[in-house]
C-alpha positions as CSV (number, residue, x, y, z in Angstrom):
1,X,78.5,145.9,144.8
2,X,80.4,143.3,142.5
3,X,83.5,146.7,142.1
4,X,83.5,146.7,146.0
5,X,83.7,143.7,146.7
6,X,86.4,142.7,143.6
7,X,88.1,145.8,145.0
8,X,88.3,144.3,148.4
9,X,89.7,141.2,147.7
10,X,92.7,142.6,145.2
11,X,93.4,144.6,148.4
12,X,93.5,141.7,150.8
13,X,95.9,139.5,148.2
14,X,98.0,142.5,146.7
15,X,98.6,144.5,150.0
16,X,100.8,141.8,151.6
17,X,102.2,140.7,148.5
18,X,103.2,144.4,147.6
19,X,104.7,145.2,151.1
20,X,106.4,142.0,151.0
21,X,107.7,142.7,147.9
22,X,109.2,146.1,149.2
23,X,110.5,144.7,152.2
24,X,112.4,142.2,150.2
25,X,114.1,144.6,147.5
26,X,115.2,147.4,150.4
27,X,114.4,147.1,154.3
28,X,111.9,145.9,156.3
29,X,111.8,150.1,157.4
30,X,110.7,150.9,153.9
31,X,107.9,147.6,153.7
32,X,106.5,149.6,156.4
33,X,106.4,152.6,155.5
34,X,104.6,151.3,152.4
35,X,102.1,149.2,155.1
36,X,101.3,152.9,156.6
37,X,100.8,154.8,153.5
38,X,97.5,153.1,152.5
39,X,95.9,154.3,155.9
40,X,97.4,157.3,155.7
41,X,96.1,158.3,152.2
42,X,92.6,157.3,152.9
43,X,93.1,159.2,156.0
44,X,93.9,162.2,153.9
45,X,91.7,161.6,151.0
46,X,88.4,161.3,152.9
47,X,85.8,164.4,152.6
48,X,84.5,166.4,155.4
49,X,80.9,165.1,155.8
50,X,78.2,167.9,156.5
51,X,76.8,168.3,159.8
């Protein structure tokens, strides 16, 4: 429970900083496109459950 939780809050703190970070160095298209790709993955990484 400690990982989830640890896991959590490095996501609440890094995410902004990271797409702020990306928006900053190229255009606020590409901070984005990074603020989508998290969603997207887990989207894409999740396993069918059985029914």
């Amino acid at each position: 429970m400690g990982a989830a939780e640890l896991g959590r809050e490095l996501g609440d703190a890094g995410g902004p900083l990271l797409v702020a970070t990306v928006a900053s160095v190229t255009t606020f298209t590409h901070g984005y496109a990074v603020l989508a790709l998290g969603p997207t993955l887990t989207l894409l990484r999740r396993r069918p459950t059985r029914g």
